[in-house]
mmCIF file of the C-alpha atoms, coordinates in Angstrom:
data_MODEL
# 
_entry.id   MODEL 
# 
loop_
_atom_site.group_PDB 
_atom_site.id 
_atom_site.type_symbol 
_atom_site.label_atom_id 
_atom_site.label_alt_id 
_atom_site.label_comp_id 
_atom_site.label_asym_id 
_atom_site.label_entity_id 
_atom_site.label_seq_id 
_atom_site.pdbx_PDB_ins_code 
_atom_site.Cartn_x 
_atom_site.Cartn_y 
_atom_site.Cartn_z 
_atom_site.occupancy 
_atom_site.B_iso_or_equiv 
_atom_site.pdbx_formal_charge 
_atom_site.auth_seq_id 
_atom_site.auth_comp_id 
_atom_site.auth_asym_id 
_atom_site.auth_atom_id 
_atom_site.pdbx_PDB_model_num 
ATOM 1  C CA . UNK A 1 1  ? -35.496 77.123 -44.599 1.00 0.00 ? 1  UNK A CA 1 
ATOM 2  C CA . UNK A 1 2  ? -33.923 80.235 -45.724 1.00 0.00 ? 2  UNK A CA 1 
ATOM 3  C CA . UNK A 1 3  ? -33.853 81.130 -49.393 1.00 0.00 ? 3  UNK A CA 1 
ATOM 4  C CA . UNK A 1 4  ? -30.439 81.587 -49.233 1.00 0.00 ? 4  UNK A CA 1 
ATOM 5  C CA . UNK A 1 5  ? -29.511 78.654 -47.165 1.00 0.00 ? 5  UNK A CA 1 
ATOM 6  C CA . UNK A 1 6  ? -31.647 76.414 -49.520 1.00 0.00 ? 6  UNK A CA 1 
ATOM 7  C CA . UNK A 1 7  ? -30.045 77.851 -52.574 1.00 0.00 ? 7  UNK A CA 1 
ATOM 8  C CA . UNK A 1 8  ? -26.275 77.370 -51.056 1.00 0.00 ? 8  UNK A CA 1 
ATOM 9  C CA . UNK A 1 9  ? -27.150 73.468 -50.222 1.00 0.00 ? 9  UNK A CA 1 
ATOM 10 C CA . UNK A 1 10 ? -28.592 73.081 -53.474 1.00 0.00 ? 10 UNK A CA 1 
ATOM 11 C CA . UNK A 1 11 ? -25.090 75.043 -55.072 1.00 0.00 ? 11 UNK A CA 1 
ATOM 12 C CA . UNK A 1 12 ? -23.110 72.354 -53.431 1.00 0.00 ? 12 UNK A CA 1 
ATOM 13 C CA . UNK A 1 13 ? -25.101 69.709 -54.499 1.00 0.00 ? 13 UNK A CA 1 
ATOM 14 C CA . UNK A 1 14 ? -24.566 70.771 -58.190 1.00 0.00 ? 14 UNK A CA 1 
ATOM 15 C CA . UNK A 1 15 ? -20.866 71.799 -57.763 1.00 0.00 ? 15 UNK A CA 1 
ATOM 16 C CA . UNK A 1 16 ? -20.282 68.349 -56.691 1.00 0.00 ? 16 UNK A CA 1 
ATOM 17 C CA . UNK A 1 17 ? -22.434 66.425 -59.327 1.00 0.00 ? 17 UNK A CA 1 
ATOM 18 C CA . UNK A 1 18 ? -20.288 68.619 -61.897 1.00 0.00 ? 18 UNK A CA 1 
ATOM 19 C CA . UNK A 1 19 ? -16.826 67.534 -60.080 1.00 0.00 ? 19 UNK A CA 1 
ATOM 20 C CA . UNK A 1 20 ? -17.795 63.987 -60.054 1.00 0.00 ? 20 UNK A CA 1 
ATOM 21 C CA . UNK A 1 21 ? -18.513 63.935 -63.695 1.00 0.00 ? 21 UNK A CA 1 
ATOM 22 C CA . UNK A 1 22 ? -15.372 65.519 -64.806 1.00 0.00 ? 22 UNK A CA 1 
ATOM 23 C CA . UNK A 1 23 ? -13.512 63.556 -62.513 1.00 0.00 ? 23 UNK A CA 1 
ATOM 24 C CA . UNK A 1 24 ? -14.982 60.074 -64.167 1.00 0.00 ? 24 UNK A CA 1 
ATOM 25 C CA . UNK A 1 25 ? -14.113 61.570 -67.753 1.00 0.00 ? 25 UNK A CA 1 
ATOM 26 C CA . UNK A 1 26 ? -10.587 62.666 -67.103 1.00 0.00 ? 26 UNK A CA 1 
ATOM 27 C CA . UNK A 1 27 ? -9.897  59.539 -64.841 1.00 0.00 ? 27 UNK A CA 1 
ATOM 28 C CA . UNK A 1 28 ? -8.899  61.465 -61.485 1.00 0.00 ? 28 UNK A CA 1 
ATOM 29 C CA . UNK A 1 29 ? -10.184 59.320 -58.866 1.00 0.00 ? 29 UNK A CA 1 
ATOM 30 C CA . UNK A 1 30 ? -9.424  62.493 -56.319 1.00 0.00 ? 30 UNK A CA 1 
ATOM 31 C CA . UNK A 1 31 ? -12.155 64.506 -57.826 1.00 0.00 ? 31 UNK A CA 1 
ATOM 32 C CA . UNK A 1 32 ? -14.641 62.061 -58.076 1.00 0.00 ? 32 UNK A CA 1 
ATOM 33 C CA . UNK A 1 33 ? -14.312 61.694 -54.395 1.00 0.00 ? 33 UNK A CA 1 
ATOM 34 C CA . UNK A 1 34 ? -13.901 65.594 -53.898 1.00 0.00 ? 34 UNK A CA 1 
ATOM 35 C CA . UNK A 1 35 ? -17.457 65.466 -56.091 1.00 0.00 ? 35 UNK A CA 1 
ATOM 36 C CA . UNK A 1 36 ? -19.493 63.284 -53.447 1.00 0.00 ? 36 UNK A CA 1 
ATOM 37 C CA . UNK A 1 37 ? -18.107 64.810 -50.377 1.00 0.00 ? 37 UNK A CA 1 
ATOM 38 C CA . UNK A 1 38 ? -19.145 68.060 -52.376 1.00 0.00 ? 38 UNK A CA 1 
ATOM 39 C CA . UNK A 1 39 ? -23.008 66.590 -52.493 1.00 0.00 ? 39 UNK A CA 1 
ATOM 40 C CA . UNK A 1 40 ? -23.083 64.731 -49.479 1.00 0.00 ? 40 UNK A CA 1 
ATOM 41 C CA . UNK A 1 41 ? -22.521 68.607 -47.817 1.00 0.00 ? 41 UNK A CA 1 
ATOM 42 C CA . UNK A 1 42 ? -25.001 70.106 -49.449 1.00 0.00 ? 42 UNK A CA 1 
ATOM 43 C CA . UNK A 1 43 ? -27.270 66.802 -48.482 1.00 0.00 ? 43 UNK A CA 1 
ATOM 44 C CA . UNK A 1 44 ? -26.633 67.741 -44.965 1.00 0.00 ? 44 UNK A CA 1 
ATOM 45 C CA . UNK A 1 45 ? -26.610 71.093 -45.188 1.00 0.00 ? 45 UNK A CA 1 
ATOM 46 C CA . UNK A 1 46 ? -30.552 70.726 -46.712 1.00 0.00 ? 46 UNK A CA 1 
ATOM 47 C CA . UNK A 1 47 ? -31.243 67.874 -43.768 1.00 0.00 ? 47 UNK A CA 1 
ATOM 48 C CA . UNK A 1 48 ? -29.818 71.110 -41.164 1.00 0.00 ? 48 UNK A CA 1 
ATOM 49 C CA . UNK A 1 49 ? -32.506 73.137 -42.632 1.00 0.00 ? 49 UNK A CA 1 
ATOM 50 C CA . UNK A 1 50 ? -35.165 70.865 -42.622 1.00 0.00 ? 50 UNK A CA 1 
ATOM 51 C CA . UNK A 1 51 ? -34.694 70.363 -38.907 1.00 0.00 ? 51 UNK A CA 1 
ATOM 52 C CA . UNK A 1 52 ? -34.200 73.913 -37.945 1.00 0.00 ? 52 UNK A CA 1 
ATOM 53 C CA . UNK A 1 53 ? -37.083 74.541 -39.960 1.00 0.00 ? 53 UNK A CA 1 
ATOM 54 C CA . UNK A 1 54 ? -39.539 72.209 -38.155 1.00 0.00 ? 54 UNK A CA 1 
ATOM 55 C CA . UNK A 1 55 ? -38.138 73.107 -34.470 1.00 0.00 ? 55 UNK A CA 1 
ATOM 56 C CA . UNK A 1 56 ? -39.127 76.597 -35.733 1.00 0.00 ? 56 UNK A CA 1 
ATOM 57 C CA . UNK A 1 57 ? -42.587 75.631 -36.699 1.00 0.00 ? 57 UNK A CA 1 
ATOM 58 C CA . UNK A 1 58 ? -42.906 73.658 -33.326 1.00 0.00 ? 58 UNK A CA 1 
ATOM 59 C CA . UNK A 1 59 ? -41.820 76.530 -31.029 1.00 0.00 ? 59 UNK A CA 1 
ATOM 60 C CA . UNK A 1 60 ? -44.024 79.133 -33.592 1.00 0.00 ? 60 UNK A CA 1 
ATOM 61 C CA . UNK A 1 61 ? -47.111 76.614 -32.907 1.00 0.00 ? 61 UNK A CA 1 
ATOM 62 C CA . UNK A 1 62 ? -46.647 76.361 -29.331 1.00 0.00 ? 62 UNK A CA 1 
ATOM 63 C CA . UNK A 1 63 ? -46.463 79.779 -28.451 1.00 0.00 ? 63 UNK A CA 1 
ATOM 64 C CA . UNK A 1 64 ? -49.680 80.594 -30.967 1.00 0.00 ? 64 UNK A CA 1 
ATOM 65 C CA . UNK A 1 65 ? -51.572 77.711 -28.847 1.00 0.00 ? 65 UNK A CA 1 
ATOM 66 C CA . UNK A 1 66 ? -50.911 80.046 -25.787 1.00 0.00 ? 66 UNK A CA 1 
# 
């Protein structure tokens, strides 16, 4: 996984932890709800690079075992 790419799941995971939260204080349901969509991206974003990141290291192993 890309430094970057790690970093910018890992940004939205915050951003949306921080949303929620302020959402629950001030009482505005539409936040709190903004707040997990915000994690659940950078959830999947991480689980995108994961993947990528394995089919790399499959493909890098093959062609070494050649």
């Amino acid at each position: 996984m890309s430094a970057s790419d790690k970093a910018e799941a890992h940004m939205d995971k915050l951003k949306g932890t921080a949303k929620e939260a302020v959402g629950r204080v001030t009482g505005d349901d539409e936040q709190v709800a903004e707040g997990k969509m915000d994690q659940v991206k950078g959830d999947l974003k991480g689980a995108a690079e994961k993947v990528k990141d394995s089919v790399k290291d499959v493909f890098d192993r093959d062609s070494r075992d050649q």
